[in-house]
C-alpha positions in Angstrom: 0.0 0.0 0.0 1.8 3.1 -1.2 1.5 5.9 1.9 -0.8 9.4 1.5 1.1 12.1 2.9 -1.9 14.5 3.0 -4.8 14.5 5.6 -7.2 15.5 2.9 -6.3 12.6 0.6 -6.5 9.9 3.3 -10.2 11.1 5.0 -11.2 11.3 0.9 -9.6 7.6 0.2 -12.0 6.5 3.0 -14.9 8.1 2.1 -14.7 6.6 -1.3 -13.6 3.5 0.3 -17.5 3.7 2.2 -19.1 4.9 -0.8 -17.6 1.5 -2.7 -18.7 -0.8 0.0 -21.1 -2.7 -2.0 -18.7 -2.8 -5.5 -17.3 -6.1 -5.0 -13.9 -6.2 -3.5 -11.6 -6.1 -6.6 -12.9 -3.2 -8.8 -13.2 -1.5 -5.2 -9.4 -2.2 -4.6 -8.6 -1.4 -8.1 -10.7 2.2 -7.7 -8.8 3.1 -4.4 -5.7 2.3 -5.6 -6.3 4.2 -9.1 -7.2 7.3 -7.0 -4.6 6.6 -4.3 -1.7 6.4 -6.6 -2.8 10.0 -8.4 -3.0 11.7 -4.8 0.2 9.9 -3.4 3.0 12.7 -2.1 0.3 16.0 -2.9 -0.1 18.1 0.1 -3.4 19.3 1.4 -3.6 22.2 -1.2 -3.1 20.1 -4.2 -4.8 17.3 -3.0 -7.8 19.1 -2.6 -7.4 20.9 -5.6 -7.2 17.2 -7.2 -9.7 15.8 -5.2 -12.4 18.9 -6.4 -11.2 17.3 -10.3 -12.2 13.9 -9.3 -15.3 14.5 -7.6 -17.7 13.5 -4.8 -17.0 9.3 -3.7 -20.5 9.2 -3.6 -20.6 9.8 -7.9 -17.3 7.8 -8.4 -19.2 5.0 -6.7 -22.1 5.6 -8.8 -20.9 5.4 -12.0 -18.7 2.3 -11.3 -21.8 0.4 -9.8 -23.6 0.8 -12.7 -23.1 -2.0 -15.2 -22.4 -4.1 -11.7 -25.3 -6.5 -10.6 -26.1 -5.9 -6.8 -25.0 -8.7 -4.6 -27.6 -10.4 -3.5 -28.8 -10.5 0.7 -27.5 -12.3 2.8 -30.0 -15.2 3.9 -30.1 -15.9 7.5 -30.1 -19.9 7.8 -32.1 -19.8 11.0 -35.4 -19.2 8.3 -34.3 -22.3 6.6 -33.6 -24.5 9.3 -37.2 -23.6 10.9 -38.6 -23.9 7.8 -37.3 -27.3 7.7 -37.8 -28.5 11.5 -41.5 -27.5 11.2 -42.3 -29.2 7.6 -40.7 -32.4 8.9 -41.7 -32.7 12.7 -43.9 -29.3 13.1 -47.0 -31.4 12.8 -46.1 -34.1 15.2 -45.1 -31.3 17.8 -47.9 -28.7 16.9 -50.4 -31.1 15.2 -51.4 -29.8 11.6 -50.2 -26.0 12.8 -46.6 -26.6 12.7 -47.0 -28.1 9.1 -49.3 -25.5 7.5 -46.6 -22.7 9.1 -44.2 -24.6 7.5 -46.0 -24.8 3.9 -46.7 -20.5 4.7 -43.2 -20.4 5.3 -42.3 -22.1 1.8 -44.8 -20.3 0.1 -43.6 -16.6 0.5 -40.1 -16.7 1.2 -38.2 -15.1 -1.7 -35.7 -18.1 -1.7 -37.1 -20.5 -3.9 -38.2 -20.3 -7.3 -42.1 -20.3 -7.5 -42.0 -23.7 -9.0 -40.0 -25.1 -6.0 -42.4 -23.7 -4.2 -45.1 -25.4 -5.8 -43.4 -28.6 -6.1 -42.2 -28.9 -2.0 -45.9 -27.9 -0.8 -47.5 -30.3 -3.5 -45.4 -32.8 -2.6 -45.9 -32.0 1.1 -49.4 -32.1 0.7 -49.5 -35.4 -1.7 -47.7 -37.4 1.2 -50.6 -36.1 3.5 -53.4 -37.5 1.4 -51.5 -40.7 1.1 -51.3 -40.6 4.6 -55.2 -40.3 5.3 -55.9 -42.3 2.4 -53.6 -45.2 4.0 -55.5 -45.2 7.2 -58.9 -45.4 5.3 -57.9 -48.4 3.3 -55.7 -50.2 5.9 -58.3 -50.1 8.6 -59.2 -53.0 10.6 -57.5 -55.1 13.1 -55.2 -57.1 11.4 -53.5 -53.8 9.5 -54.8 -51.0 12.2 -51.1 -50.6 13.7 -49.6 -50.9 9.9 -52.0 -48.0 8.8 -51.3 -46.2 12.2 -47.4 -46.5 11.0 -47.6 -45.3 7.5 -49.8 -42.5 8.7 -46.7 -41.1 10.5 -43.8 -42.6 8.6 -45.3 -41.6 5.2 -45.3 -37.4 5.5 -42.7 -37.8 7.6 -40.1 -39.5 5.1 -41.4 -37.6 2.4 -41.1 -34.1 4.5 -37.7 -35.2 5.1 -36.9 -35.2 1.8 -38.2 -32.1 0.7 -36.6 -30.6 3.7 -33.6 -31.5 2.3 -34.1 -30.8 -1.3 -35.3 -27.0 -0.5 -31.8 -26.6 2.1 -29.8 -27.6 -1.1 -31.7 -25.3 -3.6 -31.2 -22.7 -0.4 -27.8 -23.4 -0.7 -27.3 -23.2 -4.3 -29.1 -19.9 -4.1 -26.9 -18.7 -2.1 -24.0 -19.4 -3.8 
């Protein structure tokens, strides 16, 4: 890093250092250094009289930011891992409620695709018809405890698996 001799150069190198924050790290570097190097060994005076050709950080920033995508947000993983714990258990711990918050929380997060949406709560939903439709036609005595079973293993494998599906599509998202 090549030093700034001049007060007035280094409180401008930061303040175009701020207004870059969100231009990703090497044209940021590259900038700084570009403006550093033309304000190296200038005292206040010239600096500033420099610094007045350059112009505001603010409009430097600007004009380098515009043919550069914005980064995206960063996700917080806690909405994905809740997400996840109530579409494969929430409905065992919070019967039906923990599941249908699970299927809202699918539905209108921003981090899926609409038709991953539509395919995890489909799929959701399909494995609790199955479910229902297991106990209907496995009831009786001698397959009662099997239909019991499948009523819970069923949405519960299948949740699973969607769970897991829609953390690695959150992960490739994030990417």
């Amino acid at each position: 890093m090549n030093p700034v001799a001049s007060n007035t150069a280094t409180r401008y190198l930061e303040r175009l250092r701020i207004a870059l924050a969100d231009a990703p790290a090497d044209l940021r570097d590259d900038i700084v250094s570009g403006i550093r190097e033309e304000l190296v060994g200038l005292d206040d005076s010239a600096a500033e009289t420099r610094i007045a050709e350059l112009g505001d950080p603010a409009a430097i920033a600007a004009e380098a930011l515009a043919g550069v995508p914005p980064r995206p947000a960063k996700r917080s993983s806690a909405y994905l891992a809740i997400t996840v714990a109530l579409l494969v258990v929430g409905g065992y711990v919070f019967p039906g409620i923990g599941w249908i918050a699970a299927l809202v929380l699918v539905g209108v997060s921003s981090a899926w695709t609409p038709g991953e949406k539509k395919r995890a709560i489909w799929t959701s939903v399909a494995a609790a018809v199955v479910a229902l439709a297991l106990i209907f036609l496995l009831r009786g005595e001698e397959t009662g405890i099997l239909a019991l079973i499948l009523f819970f293993v069923v949405p519960f494998v299948t949740n699973l698996v969607v769970g897991v599906w829609l953390s690695l599509k959150w992960r490739a998202g994030a990417a």
